[in-house]
N, C-alpha and C positions, 0 to 999 in steps of 0.2 A: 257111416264109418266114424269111429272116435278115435281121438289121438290128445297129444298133449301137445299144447302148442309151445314154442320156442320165443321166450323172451328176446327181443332185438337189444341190439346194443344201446347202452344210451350213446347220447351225445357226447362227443370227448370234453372233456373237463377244459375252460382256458387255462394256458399256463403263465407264468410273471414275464414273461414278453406279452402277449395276448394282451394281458390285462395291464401292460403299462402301456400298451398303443391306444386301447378302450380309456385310460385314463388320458393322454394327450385329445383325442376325440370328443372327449365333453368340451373341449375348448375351442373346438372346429363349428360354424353354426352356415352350412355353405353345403350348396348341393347342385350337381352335375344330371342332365336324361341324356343318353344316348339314344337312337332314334334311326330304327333300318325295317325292313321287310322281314325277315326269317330266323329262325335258331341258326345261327354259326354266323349271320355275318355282323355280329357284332366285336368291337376290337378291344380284344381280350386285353393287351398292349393299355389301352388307355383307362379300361374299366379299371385295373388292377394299382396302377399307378394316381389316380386319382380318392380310388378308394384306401387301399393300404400305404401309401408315400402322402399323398395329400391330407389324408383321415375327412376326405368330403363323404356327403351322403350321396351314392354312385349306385345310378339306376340307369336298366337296358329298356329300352319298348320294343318288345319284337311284334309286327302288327298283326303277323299269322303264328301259326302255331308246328308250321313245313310241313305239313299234312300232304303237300302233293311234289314231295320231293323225292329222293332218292334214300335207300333202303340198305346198306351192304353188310347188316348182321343182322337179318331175319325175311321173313315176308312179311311181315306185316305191312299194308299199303294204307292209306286215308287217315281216316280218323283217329286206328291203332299207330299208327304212327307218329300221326301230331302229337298221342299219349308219352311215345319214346321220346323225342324231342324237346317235346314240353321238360321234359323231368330230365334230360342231357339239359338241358339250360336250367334248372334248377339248380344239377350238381355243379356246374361249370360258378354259378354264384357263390356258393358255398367255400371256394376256391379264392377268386378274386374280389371277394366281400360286399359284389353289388346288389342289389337288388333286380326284382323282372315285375316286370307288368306284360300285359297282352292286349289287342281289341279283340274285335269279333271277325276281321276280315279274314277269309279262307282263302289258304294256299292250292289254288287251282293249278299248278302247271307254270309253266314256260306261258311268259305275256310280251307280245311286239310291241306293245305301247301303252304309255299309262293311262289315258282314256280309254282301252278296255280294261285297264285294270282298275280303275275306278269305277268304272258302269256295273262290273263285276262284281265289286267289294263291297257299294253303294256307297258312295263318296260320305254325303252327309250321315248316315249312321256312325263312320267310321272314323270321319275325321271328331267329330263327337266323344266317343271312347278316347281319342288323343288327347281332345281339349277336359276331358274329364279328369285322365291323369297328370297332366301339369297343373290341372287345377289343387289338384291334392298332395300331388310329391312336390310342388313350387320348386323347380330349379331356377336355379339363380343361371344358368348357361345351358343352353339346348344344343347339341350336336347331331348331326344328320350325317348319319357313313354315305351317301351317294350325292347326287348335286341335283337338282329340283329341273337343271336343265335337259333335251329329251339326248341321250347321246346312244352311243349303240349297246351300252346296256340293257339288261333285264327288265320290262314294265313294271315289275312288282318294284324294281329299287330306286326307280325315276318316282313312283305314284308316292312312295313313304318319306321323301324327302318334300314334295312339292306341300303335302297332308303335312309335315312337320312345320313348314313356311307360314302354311296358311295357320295352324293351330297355335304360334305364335303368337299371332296376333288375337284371335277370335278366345281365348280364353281369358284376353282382358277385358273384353266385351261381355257385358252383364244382360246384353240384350240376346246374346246368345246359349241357347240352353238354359236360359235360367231355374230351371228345374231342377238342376245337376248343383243350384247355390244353397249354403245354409250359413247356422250360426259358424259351423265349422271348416265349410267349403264356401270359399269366396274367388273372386276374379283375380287371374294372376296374369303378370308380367315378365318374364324372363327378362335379364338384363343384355342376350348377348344370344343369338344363334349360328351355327358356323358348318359349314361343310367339311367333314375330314376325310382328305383326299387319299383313293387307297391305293398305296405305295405297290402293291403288286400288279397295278393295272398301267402302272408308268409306262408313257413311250419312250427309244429312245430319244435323247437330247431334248424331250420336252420341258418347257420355260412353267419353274416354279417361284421366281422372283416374288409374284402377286401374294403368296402363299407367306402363314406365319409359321415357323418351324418349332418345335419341340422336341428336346430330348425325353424321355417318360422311362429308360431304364434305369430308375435309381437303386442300388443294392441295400437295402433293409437289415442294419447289424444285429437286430434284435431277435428276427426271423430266422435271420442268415439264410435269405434266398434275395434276389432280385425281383423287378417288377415285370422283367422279360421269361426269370425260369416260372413264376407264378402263372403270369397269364400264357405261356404253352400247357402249364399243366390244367387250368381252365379250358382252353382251345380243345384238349384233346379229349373234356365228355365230349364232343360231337362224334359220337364212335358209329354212329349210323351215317354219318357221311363222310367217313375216315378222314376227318378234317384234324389227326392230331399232327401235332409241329414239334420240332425239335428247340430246345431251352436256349433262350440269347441272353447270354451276359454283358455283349457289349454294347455300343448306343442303340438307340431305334429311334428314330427320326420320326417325325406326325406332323402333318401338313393341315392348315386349319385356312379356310376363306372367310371371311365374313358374307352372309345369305342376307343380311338385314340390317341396315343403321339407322332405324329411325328409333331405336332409344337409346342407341351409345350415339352422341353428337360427332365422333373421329372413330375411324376405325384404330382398337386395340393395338399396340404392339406387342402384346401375347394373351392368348386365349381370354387366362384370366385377372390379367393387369389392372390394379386401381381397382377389383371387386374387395369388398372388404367381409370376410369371411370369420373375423373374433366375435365374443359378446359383444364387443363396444359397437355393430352396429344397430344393437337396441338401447334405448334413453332406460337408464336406470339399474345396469346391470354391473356397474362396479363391483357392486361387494359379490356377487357369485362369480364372479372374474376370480374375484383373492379366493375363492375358497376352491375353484378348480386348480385355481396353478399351487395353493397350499396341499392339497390333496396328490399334487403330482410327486410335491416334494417330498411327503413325508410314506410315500411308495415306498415298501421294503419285501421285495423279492422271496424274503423269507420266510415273513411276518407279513403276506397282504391283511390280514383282520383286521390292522392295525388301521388302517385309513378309513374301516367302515365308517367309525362315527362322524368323521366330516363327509361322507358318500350321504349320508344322513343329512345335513345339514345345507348339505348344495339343493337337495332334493326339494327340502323346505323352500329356500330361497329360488327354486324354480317357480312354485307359486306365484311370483311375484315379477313375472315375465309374461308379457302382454301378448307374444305372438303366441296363439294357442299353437300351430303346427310345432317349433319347436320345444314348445315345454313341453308336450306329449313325447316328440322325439328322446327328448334329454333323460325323461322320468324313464324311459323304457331302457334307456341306456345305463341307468342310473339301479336299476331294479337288476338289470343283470350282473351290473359290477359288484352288486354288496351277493349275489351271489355265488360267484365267481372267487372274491375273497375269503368267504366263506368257506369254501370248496364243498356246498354243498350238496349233496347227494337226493333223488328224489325219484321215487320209484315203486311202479303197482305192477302187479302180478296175479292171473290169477293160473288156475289148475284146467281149466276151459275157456277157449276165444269163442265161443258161441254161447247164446244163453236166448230160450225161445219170448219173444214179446211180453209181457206179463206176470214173466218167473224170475230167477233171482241168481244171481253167479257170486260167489264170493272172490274178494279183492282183496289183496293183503298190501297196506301200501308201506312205506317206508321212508325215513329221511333222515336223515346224515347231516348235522351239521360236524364238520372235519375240523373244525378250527377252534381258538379257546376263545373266540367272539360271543357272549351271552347279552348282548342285546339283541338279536332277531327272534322276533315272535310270528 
């Protein structure tokens, strides 16, 4: 059977909000993992507020992929499912701007305890995959949605909190996995790991004293949405587990414990207090300081082409930044913004999605630069 296939949409173009929040964002050098069992029970709430109000780098680990979950728009059961899920927590980032990582462990079902959910998952495989990703995404705070202690919760949500504790620590350790180290991938330390206690599981009159608090719905004038209507509308790809929620404008509250103090000397009085999150916490980055907060300046809504050449010139001066994870970070940040100012267009096509091994499909590509910018080559 032949047919013609249907070019997809592209990508929506950013617009001069977008690309003024991507410009405050070069100046951000500070990163957040959230850290639970399954697709949906990550808090949409903090991913969105961290990510879009803080402008940190805001990553979810969901350790399975809810393959032995519940189903309520198709049959699809196991693996086809995990597929559904998997890509509902794709879209849902796309949303609240964090990022997803996964391990290997399989969502078998309803678990009484986390030693069989361990025995099941195989602990050391899994917590491996954990320490593999904080090795590479290096958050500077690790958050865990459930508490490492055994309570009458889900096994799966007790074993991914206890695996978070431990992988804490064990990805500073170089004697651990070292297989997993290179020029690029080194031992890392998180400054700070914390329990966020979930507010829909409250009893009544239960004593939260212990507990640091958080408001996280800040309203976004640039967006003109909030941090609470964003992450419902994240919340609500979970369409296979009718998990969507209705939009909050007004506070939202987030309860944080500390799980670990042996590298903060005092527990915190809020999450992220005294983390130092500018250029200035690497030696020698003065002059690309001045030229992000110059580049912020000379943002013109109307006119973005206008700032490419100093988007240019940060980029250089990234060179020149020692921590390979963020100059990578920054350059890819930086790659997108000149094309984004640009507005440019980039786009292949052909007349057939299929072409046999060997033989040859014609491709008509195309590219658009939109803007009167003539230094991109």
């Amino acid at each position: 059977m032949s047919g013609n296939a249907h070019a997809a949409d592209p990508s929506p173009q950013p617009d001069a909000a977008e690309i003024q929040l991507a410009l405050r964002k070069l100046g951000v050098v500070g990163s957040v993992l959230y850290v639970a069992a399954h697709p949906d029970d990550e808090n949409t709430n903090l991913l969105a507020y961290w990510s879009k109000e803080l402008l940190l780098r805001t990553a979810y680990l969901s350790l399975t992929r809810g393959d032995g979950g519940q189903n309520l728009i198709g049959s699809e059961q196991g693996t086809d499912l995990g597929v559904i899920r998997t890509q509902e927590l794709l879209a849902a980032r796309r949303l609240d701007g964090a990022e997803q990582f996964f391990t290997r462990a399989r969502d078998f079902g309803y678990s009484k305890h986390p030693q069989e959910t361990l025995r099941i998952w195989g602990k050391d495989a899994v917590l491996a995959d954990i320490v593999q990703v904080i090795r590479r995404f290096r958050p500077d705070v690790i958050v865990s949605r459930f508490s490492p202690e055994v309570t009458d919760t889900h096994g799966h949500h007790t074993a991914s909190a206890q695996l978070a504790v431990e992988a804490f620590h064990a990805a500073a350790d170089p004697s651990f996995h070292p297989e997993q180290l290179s020029a690029e991938v080194r031992p890392w330390q998180a400054r700070r790991i914390f329990w966020n206690r979930s507010t829909w599981s409250l009893k009544p009159g239960e004593d939260l004293s212990a507990f640091i608090k958080m408001d996280v719905n800040a309203y976004n004038p640039l967006l003109g949405i909030s941090c609470g209507e964003l992450a419902a509308n994240s919340r609500s790809m979970h369409k296979s587990q009718g998990f969507g929620v209705a939009r909050s404008r007004g506070p939202l509250i987030e309860y944080f414990k500390p799980l670990d103090e042996t590298v903060e000397t005092a527990p915190p009085d809020s999450v992220l207090a005294g983390l130092d999150f500018a250029w200035t916490r690497f030696r020698g980055s003065s002059a690309l300081k001045r030229l992000v907060e110059r580049a912020q300046r000379e943002f013109a809504p109307s006119a973005p082409h206008k700032v490419i050449p100093t988007l240019l010139q940060i980029d250089q001066a990234l060179d020149g930044v020692a921590d390979a994870g963020w100059r990578a970070k920054k350059k890819a940040e930086i790659r997108d913004l000149i094309l984004a100012c640009a507005g440019l267009f980039v786009e292949a096509t052909s007349a057939d999605f299929r072409v046999v091994p060997g033989n040859t499909i014609e491709v008509t590509a195309t590219a658009v630069n939109r803007s009167d910018s003539t230094g991109l080559r």
